[in-house]
C-alpha positions in Angstrom: 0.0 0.0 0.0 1.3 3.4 -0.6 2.5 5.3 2.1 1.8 8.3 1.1 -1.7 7.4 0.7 -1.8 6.1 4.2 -0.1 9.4 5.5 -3.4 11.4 4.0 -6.3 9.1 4.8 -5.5 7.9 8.0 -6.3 4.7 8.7 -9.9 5.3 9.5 -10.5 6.6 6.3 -8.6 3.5 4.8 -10.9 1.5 7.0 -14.2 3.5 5.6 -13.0 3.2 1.8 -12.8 -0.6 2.6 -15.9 -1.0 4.6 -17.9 1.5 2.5 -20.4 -1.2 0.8 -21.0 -2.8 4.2 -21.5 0.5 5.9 -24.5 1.6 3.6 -26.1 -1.3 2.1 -29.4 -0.4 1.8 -32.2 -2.7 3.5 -35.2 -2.8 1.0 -38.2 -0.7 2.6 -40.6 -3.8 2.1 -39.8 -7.0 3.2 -40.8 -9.9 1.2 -41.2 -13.3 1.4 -42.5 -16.0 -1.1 -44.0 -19.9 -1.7 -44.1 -21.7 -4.7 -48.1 -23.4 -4.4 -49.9 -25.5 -7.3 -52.0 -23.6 -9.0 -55.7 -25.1 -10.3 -55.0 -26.4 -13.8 -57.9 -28.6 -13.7 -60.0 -25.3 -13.9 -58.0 -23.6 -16.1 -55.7 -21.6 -13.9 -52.0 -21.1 -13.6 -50.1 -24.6 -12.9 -47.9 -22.7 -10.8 -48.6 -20.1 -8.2 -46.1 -17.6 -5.6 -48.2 -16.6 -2.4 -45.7 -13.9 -1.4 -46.2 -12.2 2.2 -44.6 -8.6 2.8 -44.2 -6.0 5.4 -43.9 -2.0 4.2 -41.0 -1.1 6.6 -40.3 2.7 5.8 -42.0 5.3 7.2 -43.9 6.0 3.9 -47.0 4.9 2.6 -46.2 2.6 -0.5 -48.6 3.4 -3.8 -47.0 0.5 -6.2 -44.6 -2.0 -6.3 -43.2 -3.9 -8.9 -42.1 -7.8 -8.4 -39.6 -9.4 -11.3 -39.5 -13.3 -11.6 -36.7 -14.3 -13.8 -37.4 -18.7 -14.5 -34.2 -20.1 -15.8 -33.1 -23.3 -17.4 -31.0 -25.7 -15.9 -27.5 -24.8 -16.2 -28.4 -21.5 -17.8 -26.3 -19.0 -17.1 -29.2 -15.9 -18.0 -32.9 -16.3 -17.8 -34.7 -17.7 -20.4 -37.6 -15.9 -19.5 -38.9 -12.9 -17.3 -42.4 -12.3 -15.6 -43.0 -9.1 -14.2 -46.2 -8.5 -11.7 -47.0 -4.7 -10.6 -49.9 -4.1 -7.7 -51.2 -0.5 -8.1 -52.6 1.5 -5.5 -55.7 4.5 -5.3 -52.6 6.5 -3.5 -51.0 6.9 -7.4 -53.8 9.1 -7.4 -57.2 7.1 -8.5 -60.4 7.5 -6.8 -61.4 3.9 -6.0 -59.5 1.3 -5.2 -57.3 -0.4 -2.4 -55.9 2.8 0.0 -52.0 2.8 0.1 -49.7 -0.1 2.4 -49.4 2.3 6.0 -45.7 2.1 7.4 -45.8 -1.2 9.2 -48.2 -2.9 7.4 -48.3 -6.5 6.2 -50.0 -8.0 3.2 -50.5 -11.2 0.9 -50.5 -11.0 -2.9 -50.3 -14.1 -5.0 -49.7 -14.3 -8.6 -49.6 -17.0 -11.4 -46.7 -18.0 -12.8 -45.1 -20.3 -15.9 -44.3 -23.6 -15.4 -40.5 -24.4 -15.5 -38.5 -27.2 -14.5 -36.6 -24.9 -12.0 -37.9 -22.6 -9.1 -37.9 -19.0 -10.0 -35.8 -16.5 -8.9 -38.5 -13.7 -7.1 -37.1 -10.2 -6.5 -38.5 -6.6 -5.0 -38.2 -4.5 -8.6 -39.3 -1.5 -7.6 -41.4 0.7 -4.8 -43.5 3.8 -5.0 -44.4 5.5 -2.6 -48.0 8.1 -2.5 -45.3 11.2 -2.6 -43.7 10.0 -5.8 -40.5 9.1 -4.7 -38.8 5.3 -5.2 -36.8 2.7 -4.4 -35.4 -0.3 -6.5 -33.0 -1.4 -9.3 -36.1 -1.0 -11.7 -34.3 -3.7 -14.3 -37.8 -3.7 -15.4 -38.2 -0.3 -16.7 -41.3 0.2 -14.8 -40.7 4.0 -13.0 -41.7 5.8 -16.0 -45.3 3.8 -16.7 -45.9 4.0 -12.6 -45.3 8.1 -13.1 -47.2 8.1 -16.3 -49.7 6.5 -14.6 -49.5 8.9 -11.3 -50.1 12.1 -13.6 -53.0 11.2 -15.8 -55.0 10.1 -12.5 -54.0 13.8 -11.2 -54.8 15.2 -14.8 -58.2 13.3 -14.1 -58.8 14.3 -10.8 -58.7 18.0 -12.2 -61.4 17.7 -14.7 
């Protein structure tokens, strides 16, 4: 290591370049947890079904979130194909509709799912909360829909 370097930063600064990632990983703001269930085909239905449980732990109320399920062939190294599920809110801005998750409140949601020879791989995508801000990676390129969607129920609202 350089000395030099050393000399400037100290070795708590050396400590907090090093440590940085651990320091501020960020814990998701809604827990999440999932099961894989069987689905009703004899009626038609999905084969495959996640009953996914979560908790809202900010301090905000949560208007949207979006859930990505990547499925993946055996031995596949990317996913051969990807589901996304989103759950809307009336706190986007719509006048009916289920009110907003409060801060410490739990829910259930369940959604069907393709059948593939492995389990899928079930991750938080993205949050919105009722002021407009966000969390997530959004690899689903859903942020810009969720505000389009957050504006024209405020243009309605207007009329």
């Amino acid at each position: 290591m350089n000395k030099a370097l050393v000399g400037r930063l100290g070795l708590a600064g050396l400590l907090l370049i090093f440590f940085h990632p651990l320091l501020y990983a960020e814990e998701p703001p809604v827990w999440m947890s999932f099961r894989e269930e069987p689905g009703d085909s004899a009626r038609g239905g999905a084969g495959r079904v996640l009953a996914m449980q979560f908790e809202n732990r900010s301090g905000k109320v949560v208007a949207a979130y979006v859930i990505r399920i990547e499925h993946r062939e055996p031995g596949a190294a990317k996913p051969s194909a990807v589901e996304v599920a989103s759950t809307m809110t009336s706190a986007l801005g719509f006048s009916k509709g289920r009110p907003g998750f409060q801060p410490g409140e739990r829910w259930t949601d369940r959604v069907a799912v393709r059948e593939t020879s492995e389990a899928p791989t079930v991750s938080l995508d993205l949050v919105m909360y009722a002021d407009g801000s966000h969390w997530g990676p959004d690899k689903s390129k859903r942020l810009d829909w969720l505000k389009g969607i957050r504006t024209g129920a405020g243009l309605e609202r207007q009329r």
